[in-house]
Structure formats: structure tokens, C-alpha cells
LUMLUMDREN-2810 file (N, C-alpha, C; in Angstrom, 1 decimal):
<atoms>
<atom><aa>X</aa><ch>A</ch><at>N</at><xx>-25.5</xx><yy>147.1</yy><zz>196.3</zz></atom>
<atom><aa>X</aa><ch>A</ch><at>CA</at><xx>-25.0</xx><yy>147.1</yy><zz>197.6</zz></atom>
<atom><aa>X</aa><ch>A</ch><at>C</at><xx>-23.7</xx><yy>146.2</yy><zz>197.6</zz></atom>
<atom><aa>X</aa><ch>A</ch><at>N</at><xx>-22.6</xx><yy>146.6</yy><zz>198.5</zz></atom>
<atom><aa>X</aa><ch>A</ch><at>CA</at><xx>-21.6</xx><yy>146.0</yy><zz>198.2</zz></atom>
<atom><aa>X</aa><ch>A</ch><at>C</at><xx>-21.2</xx><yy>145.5</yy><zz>199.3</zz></atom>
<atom><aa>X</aa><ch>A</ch><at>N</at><xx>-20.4</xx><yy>144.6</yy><zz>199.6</zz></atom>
<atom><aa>X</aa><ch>A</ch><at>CA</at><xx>-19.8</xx><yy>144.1</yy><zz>200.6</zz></atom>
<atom><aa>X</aa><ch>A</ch><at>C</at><xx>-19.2</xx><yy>145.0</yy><zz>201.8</zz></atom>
<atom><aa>X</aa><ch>A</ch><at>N</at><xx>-18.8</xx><yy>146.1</yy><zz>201.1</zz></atom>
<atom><aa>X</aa><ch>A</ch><at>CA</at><xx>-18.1</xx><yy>146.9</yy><zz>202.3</zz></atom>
<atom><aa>X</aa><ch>A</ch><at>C</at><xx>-18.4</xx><yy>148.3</yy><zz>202.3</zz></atom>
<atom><aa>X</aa><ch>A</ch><at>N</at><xx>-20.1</xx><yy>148.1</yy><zz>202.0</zz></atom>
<atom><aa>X</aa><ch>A</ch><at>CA</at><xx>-20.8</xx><yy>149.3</yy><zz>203.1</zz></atom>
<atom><aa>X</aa><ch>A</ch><at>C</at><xx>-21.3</xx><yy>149.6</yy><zz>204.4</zz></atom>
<atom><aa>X</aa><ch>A</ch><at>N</at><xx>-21.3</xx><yy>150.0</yy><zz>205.3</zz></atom>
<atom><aa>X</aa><ch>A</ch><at>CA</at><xx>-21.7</xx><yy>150.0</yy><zz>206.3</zz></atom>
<atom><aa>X</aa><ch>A</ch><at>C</at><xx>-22.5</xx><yy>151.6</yy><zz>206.7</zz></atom>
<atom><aa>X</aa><ch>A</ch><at>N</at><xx>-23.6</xx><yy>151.2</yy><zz>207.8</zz></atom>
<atom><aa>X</aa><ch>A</ch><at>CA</at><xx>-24.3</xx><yy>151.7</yy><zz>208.0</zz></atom>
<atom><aa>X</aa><ch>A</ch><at>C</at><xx>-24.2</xx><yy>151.6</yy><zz>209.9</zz></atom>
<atom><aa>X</aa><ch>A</ch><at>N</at><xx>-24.9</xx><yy>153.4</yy><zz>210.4</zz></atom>
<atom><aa>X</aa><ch>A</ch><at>CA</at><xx>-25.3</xx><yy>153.3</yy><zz>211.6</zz></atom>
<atom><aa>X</aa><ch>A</ch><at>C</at><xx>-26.3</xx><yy>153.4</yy><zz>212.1</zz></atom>
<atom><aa>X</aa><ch>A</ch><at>N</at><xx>-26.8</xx><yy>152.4</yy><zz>213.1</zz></atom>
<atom><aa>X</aa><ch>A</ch><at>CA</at><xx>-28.0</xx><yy>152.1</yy><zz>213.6</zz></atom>
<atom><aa>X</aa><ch>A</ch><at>C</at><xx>-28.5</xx><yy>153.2</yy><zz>214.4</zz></atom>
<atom><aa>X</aa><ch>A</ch><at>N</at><xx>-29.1</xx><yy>153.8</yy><zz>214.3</zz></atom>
<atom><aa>X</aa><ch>A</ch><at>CA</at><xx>-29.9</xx><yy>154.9</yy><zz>215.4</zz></atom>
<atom><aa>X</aa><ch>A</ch><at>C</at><xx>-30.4</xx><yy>153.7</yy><zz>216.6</zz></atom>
<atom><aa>X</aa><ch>A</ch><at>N</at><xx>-31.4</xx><yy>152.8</yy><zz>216.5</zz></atom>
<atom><aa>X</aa><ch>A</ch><at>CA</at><xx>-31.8</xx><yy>152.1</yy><zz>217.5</zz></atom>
<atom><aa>X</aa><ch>A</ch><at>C</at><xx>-30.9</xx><yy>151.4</yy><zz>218.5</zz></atom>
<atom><aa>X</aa><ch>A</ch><at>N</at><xx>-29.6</xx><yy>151.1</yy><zz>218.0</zz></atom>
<atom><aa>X</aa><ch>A</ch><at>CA</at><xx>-28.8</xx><yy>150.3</yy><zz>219.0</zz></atom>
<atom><aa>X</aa><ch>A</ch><at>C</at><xx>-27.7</xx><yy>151.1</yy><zz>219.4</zz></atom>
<atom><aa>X</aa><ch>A</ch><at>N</at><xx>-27.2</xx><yy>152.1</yy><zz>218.1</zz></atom>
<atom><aa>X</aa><ch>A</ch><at>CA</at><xx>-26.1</xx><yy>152.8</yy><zz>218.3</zz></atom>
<atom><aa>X</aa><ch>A</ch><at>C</at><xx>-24.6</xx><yy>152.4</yy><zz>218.0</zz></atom>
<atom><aa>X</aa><ch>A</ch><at>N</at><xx>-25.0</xx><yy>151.1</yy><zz>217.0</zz></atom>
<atom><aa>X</aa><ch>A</ch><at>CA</at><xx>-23.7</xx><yy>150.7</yy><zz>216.7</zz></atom>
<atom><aa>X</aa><ch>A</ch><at>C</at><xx>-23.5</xx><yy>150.4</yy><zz>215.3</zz></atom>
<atom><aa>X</aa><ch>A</ch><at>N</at><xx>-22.3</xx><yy>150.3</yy><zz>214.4</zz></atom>
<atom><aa>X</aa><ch>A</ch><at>CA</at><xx>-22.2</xx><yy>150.0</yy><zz>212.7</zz></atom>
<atom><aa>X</aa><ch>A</ch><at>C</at><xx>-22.8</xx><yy>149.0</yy><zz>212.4</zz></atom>
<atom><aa>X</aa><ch>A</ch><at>N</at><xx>-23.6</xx><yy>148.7</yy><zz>211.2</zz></atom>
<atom><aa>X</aa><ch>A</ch><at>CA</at><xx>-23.8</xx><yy>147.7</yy><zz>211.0</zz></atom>
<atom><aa>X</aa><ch>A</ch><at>C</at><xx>-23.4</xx><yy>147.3</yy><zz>209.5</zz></atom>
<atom><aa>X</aa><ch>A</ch><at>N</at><xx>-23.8</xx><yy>145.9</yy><zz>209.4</zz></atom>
<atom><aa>X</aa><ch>A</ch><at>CA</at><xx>-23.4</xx><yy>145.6</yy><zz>207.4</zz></atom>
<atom><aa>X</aa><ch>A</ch><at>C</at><xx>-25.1</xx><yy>145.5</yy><zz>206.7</zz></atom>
<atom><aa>X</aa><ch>A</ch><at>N</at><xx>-25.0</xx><yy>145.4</yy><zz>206.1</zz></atom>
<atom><aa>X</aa><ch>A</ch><at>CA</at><xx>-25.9</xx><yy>145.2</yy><zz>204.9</zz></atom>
<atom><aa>X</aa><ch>A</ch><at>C</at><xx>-27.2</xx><yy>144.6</yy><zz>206.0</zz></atom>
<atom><aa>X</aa><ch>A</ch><at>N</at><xx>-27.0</xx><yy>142.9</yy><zz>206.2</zz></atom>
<atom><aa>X</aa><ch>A</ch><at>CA</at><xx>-27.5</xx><yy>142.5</yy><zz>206.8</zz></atom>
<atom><aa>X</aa><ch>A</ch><at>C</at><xx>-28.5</xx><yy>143.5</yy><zz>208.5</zz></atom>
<atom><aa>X</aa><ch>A</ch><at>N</at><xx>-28.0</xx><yy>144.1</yy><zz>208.5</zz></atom>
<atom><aa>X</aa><ch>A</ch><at>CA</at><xx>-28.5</xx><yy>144.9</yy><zz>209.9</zz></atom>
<atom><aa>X</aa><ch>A</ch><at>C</at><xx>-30.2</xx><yy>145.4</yy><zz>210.1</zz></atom>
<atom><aa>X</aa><ch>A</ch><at>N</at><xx>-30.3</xx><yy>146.6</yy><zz>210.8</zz></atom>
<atom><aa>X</aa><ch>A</ch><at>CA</at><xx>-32.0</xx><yy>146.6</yy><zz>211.1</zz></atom>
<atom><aa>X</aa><ch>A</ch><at>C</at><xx>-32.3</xx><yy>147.3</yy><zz>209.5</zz></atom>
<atom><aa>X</aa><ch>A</ch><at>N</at><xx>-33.5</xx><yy>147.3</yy><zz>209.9</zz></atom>
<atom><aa>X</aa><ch>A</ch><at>CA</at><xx>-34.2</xx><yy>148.0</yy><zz>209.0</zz></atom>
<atom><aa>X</aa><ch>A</ch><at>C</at><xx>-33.7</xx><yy>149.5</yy><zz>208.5</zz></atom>
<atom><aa>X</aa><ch>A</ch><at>N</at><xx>-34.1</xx><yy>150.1</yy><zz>206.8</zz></atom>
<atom><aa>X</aa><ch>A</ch><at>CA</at><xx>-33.3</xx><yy>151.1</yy><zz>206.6</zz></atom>
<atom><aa>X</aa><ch>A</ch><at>C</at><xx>-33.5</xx><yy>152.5</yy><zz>207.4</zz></atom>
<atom><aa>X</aa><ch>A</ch><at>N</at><xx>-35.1</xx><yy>152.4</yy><zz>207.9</zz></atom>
<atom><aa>X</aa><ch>A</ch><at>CA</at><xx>-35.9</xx><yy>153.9</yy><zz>208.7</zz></atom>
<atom><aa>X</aa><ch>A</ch><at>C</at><xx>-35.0</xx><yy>154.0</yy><zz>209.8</zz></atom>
<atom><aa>X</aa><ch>A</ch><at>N</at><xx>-34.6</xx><yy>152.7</yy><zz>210.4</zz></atom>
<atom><aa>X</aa><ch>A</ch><at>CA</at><xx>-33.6</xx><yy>153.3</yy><zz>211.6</zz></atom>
<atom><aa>X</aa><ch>A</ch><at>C</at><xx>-32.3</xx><yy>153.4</yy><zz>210.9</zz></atom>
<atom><aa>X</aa><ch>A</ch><at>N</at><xx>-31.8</xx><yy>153.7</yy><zz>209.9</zz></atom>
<atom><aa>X</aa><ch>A</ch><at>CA</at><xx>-29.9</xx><yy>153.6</yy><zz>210.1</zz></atom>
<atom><aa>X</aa><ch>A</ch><at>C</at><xx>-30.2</xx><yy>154.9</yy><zz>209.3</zz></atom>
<atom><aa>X</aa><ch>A</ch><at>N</at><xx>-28.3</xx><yy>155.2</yy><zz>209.4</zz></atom>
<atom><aa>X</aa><ch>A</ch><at>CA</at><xx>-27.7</xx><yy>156.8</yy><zz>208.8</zz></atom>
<atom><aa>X</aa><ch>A</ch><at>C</at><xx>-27.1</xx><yy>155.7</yy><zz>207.5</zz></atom>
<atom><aa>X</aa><ch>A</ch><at>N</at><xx>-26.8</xx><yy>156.2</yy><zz>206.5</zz></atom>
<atom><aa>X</aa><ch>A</ch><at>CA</at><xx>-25.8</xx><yy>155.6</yy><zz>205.7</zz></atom>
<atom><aa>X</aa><ch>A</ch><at>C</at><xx>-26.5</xx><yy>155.5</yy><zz>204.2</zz></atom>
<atom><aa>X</aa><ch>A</ch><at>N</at><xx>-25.4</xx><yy>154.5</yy><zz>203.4</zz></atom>
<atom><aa>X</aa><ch>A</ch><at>CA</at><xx>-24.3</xx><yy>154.0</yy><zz>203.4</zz></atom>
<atom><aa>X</aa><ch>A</ch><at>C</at><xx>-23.1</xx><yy>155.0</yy><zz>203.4</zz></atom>
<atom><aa>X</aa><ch>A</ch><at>N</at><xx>-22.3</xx><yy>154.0</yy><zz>204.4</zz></atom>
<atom><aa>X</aa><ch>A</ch><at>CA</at><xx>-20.5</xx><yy>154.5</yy><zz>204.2</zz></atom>
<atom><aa>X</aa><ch>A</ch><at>C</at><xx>-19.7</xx><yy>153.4</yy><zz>203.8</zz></atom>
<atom><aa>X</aa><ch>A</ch><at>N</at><xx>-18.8</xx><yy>154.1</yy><zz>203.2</zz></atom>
<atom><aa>X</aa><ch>A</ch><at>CA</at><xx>-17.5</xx><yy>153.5</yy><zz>202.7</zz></atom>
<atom><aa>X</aa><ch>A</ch><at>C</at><xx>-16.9</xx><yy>152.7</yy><zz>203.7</zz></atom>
<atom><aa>X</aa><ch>A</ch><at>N</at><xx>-16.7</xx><yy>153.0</yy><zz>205.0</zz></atom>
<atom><aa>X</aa><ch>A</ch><at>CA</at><xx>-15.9</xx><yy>152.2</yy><zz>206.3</zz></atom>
<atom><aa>X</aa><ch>A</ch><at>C</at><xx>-16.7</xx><yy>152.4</yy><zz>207.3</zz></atom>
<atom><aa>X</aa><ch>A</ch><at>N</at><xx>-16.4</xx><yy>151.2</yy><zz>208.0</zz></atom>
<atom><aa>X</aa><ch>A</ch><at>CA</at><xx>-16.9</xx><yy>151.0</yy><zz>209.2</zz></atom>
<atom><aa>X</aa><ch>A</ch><at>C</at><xx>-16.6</xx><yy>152.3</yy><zz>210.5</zz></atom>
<atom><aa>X</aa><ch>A</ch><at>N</at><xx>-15.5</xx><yy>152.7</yy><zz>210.2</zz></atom>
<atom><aa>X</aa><ch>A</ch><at>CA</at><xx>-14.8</xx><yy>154.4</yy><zz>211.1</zz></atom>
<atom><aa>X</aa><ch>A</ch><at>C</at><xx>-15.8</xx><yy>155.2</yy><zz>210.6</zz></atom>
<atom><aa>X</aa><ch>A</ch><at>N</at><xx>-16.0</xx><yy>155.2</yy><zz>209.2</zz></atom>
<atom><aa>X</aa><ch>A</ch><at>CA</at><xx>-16.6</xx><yy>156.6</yy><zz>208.7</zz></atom>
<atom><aa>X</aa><ch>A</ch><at>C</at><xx>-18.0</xx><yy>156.4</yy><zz>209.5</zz></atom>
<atom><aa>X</aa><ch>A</ch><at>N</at><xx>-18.5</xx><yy>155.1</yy><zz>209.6</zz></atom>
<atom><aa>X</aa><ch>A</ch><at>CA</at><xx>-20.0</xx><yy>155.1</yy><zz>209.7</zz></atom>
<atom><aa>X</aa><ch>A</ch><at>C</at><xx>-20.2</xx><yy>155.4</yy><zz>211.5</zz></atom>
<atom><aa>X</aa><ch>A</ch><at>N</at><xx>-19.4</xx><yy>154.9</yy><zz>212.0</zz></atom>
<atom><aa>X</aa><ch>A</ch><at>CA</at><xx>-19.2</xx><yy>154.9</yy><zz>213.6</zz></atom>
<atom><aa>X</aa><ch>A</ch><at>C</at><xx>-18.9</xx><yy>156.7</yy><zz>213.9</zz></atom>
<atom><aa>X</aa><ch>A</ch><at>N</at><xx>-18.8</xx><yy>157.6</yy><zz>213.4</zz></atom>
<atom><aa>X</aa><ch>A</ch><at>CA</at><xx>-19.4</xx><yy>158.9</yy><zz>213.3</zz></atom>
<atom><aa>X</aa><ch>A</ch><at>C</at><xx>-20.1</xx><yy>159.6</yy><zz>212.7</zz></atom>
<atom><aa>X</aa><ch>A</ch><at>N</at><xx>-21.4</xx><yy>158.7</yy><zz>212.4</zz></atom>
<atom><aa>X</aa><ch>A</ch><at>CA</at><xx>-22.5</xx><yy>159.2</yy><zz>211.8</zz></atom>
<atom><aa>X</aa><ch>A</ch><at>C</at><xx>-23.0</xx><yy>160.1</yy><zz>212.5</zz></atom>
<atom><aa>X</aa><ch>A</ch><at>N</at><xx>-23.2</xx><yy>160.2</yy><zz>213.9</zz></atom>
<atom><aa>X</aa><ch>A</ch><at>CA</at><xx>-24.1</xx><yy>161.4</yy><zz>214.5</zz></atom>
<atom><aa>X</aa><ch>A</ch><at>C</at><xx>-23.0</xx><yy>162.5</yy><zz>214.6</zz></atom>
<atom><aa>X</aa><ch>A</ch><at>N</at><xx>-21.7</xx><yy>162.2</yy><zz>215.0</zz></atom>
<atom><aa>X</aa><ch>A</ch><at>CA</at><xx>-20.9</xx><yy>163.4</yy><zz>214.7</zz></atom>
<atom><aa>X</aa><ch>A</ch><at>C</at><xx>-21.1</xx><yy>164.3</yy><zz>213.2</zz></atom>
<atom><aa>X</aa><ch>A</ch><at>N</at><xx>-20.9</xx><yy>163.7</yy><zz>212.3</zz></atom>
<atom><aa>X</aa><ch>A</ch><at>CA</at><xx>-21.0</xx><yy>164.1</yy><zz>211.2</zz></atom>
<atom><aa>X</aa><ch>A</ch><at>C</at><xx>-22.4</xx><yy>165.0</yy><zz>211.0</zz></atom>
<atom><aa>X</aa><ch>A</ch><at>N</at><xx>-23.6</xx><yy>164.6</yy><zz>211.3</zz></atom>
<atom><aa>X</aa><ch>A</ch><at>CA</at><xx>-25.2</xx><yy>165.0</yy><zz>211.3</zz></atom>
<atom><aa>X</aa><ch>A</ch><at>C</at><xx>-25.2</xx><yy>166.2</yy><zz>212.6</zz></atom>
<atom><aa>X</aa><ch>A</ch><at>N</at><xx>-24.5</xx><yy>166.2</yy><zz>213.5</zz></atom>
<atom><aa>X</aa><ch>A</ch><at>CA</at><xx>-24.1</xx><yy>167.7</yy><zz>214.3</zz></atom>
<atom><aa>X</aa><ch>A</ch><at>C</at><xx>-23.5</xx><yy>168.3</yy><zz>213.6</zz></atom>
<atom><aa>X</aa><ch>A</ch><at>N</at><xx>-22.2</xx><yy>168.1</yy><zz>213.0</zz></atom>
<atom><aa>X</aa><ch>A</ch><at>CA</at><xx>-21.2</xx><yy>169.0</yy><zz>212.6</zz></atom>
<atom><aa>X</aa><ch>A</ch><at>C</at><xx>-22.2</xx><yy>169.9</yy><zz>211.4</zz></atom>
<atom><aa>X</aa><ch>A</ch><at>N</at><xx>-23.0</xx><yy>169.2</yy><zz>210.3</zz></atom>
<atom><aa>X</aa><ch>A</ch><at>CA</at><xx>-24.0</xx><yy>169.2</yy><zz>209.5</zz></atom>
<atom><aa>X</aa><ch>A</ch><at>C</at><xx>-25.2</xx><yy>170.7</yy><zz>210.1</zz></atom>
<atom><aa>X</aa><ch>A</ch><at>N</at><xx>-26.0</xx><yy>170.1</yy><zz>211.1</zz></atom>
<atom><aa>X</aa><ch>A</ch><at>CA</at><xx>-26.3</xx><yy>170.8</yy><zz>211.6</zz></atom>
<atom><aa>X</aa><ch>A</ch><at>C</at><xx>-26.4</xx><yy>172.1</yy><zz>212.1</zz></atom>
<atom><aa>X</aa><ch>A</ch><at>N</at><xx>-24.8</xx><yy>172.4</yy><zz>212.2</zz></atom>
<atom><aa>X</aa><ch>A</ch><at>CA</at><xx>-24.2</xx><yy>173.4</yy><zz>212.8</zz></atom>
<atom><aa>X</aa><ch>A</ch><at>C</at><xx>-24.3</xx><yy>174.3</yy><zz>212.0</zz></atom>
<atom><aa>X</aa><ch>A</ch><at>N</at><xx>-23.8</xx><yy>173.7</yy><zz>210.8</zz></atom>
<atom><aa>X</aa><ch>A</ch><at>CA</at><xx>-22.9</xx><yy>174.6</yy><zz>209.5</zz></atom>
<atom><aa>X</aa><ch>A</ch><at>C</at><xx>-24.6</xx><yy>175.3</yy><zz>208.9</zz></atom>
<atom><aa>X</aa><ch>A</ch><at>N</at><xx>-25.7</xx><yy>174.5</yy><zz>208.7</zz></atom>
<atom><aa>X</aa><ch>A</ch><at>CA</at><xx>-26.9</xx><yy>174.8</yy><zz>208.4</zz></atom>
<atom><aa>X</aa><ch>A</ch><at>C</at><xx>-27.0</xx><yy>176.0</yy><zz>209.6</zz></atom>
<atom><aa>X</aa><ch>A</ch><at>N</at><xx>-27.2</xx><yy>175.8</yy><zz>210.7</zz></atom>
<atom><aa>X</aa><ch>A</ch><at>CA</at><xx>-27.9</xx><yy>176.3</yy><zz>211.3</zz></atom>
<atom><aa>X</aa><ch>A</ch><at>C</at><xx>-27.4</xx><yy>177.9</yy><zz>211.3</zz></atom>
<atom><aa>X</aa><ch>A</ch><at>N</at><xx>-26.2</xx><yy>177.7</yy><zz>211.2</zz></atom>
<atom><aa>X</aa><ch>A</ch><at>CA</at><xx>-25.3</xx><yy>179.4</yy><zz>211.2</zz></atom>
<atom><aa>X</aa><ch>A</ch><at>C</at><xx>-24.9</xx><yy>179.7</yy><zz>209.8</zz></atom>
<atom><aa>X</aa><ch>A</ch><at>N</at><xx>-25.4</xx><yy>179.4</yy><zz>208.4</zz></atom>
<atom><aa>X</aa><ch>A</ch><at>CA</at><xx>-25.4</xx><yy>179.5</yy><zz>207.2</zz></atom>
<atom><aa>X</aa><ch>A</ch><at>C</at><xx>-26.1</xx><yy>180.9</yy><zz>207.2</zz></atom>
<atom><aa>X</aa><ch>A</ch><at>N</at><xx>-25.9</xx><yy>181.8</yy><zz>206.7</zz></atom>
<atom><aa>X</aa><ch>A</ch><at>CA</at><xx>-26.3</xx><yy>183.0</yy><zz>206.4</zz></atom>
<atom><aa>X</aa><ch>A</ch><at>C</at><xx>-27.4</xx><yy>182.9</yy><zz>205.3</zz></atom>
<atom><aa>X</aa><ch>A</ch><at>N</at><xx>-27.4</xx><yy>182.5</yy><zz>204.7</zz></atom>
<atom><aa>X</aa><ch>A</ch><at>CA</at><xx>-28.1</xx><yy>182.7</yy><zz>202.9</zz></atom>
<atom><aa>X</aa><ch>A</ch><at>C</at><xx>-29.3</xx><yy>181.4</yy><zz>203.6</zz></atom>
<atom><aa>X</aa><ch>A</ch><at>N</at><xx>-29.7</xx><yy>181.1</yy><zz>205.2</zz></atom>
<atom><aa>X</aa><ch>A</ch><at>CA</at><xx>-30.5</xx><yy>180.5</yy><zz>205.0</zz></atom>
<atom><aa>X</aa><ch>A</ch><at>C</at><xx>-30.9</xx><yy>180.8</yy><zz>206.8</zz></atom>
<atom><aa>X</aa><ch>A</ch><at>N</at><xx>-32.1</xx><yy>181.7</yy><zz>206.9</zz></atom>
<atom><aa>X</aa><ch>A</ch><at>CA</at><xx>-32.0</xx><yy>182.2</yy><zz>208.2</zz></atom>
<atom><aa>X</aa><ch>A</ch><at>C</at><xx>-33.6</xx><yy>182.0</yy><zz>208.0</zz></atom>
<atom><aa>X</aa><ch>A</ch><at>N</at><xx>-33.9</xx><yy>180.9</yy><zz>209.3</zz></atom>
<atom><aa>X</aa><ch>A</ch><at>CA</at><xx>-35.6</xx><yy>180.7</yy><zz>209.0</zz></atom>
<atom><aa>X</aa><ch>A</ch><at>C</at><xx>-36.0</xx><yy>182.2</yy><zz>210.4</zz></atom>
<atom><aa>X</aa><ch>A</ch><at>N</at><xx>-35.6</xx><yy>183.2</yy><zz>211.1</zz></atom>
<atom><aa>X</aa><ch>A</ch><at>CA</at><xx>-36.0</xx><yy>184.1</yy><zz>212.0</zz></atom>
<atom><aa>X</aa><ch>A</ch><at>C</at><xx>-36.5</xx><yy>185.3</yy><zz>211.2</zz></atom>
<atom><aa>X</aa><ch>A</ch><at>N</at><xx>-35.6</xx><yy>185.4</yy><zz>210.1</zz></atom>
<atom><aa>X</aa><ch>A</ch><at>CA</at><xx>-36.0</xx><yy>186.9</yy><zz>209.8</zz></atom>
<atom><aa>X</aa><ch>A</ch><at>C</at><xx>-36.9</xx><yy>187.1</yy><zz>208.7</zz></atom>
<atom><aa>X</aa><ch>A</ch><at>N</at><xx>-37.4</xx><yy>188.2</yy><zz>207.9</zz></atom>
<atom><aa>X</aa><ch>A</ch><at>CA</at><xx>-38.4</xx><yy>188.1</yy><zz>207.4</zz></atom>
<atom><aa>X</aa><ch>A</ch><at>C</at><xx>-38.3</xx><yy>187.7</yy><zz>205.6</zz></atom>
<atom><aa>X</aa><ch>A</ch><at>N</at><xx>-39.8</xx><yy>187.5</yy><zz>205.4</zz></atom>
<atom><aa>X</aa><ch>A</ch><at>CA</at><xx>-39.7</xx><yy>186.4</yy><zz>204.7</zz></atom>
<atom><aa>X</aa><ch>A</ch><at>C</at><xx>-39.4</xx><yy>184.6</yy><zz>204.8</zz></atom>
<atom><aa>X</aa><ch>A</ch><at>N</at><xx>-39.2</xx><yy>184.3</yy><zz>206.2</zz></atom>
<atom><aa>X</aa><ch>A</ch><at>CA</at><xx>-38.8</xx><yy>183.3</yy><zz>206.1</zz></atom>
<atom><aa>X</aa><ch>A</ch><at>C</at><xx>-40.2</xx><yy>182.3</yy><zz>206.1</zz></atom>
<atom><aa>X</aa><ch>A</ch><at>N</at><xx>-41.4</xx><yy>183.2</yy><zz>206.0</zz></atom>
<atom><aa>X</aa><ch>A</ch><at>CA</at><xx>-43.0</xx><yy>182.2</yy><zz>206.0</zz></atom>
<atom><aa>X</aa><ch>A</ch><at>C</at><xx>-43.2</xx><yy>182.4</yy><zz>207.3</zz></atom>
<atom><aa>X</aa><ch>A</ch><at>N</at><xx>-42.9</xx><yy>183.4</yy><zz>208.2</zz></atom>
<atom><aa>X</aa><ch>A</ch><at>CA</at><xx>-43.7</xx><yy>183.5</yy><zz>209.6</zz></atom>
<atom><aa>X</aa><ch>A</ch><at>C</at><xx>-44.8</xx><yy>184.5</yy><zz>209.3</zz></atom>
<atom><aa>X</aa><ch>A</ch><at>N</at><xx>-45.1</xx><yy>185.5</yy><zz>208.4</zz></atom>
<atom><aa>X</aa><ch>A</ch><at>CA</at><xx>-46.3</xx><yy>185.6</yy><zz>208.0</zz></atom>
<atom><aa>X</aa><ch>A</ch><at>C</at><xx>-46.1</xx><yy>186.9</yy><zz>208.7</zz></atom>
<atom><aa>X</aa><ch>A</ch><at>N</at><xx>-44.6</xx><yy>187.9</yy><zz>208.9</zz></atom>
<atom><aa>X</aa><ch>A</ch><at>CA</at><xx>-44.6</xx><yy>188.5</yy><zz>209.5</zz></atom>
<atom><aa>X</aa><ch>A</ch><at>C</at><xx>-43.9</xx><yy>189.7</yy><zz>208.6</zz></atom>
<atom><aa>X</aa><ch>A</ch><at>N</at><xx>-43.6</xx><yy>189.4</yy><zz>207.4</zz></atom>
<atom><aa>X</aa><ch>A</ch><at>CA</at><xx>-43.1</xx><yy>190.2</yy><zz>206.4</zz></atom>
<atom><aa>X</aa><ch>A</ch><at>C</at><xx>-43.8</xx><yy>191.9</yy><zz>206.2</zz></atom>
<atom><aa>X</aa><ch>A</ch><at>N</at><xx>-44.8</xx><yy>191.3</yy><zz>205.8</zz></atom>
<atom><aa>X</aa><ch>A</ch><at>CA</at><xx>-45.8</xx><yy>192.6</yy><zz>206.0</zz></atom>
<atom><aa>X</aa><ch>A</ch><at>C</at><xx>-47.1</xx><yy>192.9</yy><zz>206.8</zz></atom>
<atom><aa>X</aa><ch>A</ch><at>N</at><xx>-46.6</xx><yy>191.7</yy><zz>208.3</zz></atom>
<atom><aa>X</aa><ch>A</ch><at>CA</at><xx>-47.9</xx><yy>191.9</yy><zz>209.1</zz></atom>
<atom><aa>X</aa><ch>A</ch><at>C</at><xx>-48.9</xx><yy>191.4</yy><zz>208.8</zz></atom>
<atom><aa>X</aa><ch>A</ch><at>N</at><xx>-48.9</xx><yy>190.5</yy><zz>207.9</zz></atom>
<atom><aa>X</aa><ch>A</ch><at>CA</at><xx>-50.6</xx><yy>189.7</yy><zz>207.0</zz></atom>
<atom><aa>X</aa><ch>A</ch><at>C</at><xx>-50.0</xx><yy>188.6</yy><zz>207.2</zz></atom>
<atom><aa>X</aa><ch>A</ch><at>N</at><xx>-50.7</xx><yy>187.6</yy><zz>208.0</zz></atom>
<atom><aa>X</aa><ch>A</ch><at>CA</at><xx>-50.6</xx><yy>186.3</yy><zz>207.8</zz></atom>
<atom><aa>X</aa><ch>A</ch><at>C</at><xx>-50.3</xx><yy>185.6</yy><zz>205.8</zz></atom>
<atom><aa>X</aa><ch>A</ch><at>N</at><xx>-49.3</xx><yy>184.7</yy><zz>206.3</zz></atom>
<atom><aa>X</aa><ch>A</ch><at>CA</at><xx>-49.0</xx><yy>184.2</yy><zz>204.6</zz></atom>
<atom><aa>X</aa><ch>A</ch><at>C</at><xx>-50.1</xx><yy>183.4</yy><zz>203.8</zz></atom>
<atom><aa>X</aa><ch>A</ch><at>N</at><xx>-51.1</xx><yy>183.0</yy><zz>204.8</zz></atom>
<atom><aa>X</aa><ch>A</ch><at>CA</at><xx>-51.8</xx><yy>182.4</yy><zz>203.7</zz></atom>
<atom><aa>X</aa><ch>A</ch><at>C</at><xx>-52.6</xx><yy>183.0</yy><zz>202.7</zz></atom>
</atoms>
């Protein structure tokens, strides 16, 4: 760990250093204090890109809704 990583706190909502909460609550490490201060932007933008990725569609079939051929998947 280095001097000038920083991390974002989910519980308070603000950057922190090394020193800060525990790791279950933060996003990180980042290189800068800027980069880390858009952590939830970054995990939307993330989100987005997943969510409308083609090569990964949990609705249609095959995706384990057990609806492929009408037979439950287990």
C-alpha cells in the first residue's frame, strides 16, 4: 500500500487514505484522490455498459431461467 492511494467510502460518502474505514465498506484502490471521488460514477457508467452488452443477456434463453426447453434446469 502506498502513500497515495485512495479509496471511497460507501458509508460516509467521502475519499479516504489508507488509514480510513474498514475495506467491506470502500470502492478502491485509486491512484488520486479525483479518480476515487467518482467511484460510484464510474460503478454506474460500469453498470450500464454490462447491462446493454449483447454477448451477455440474462432474459433470453439459456440464461438458467429454466425456460430453454420448458424443463426446469435442475
Amino acid at each position: 500500500m502506498s502513500e497515495s492511494e485512495y479509496w471511497f467510502c460507501l458509508t460516509h460518502h467521502t475519499v479516504e487514505g489508507a488509514d480510513g474505514c474498514r475495506a467491506k465498506d470502500r470502492l478502491g484502490p485509486y491512484s488520486s484522490a479525483e479518480e476515487a471521488s467518482r467511484a460510484l460514477d464510474k460503478v454506474a457508467e460500469r453498470n450500464e455498459e454490462w447491462d446493454n452488452d449483447p454477448k451477455w443477456n440474462d432474459d433470453g434463453p439459456g440464461s438458467g431461467d429454466g425456460l430453454t426447453d420448458g424443463t426446469p434446469d435442475n
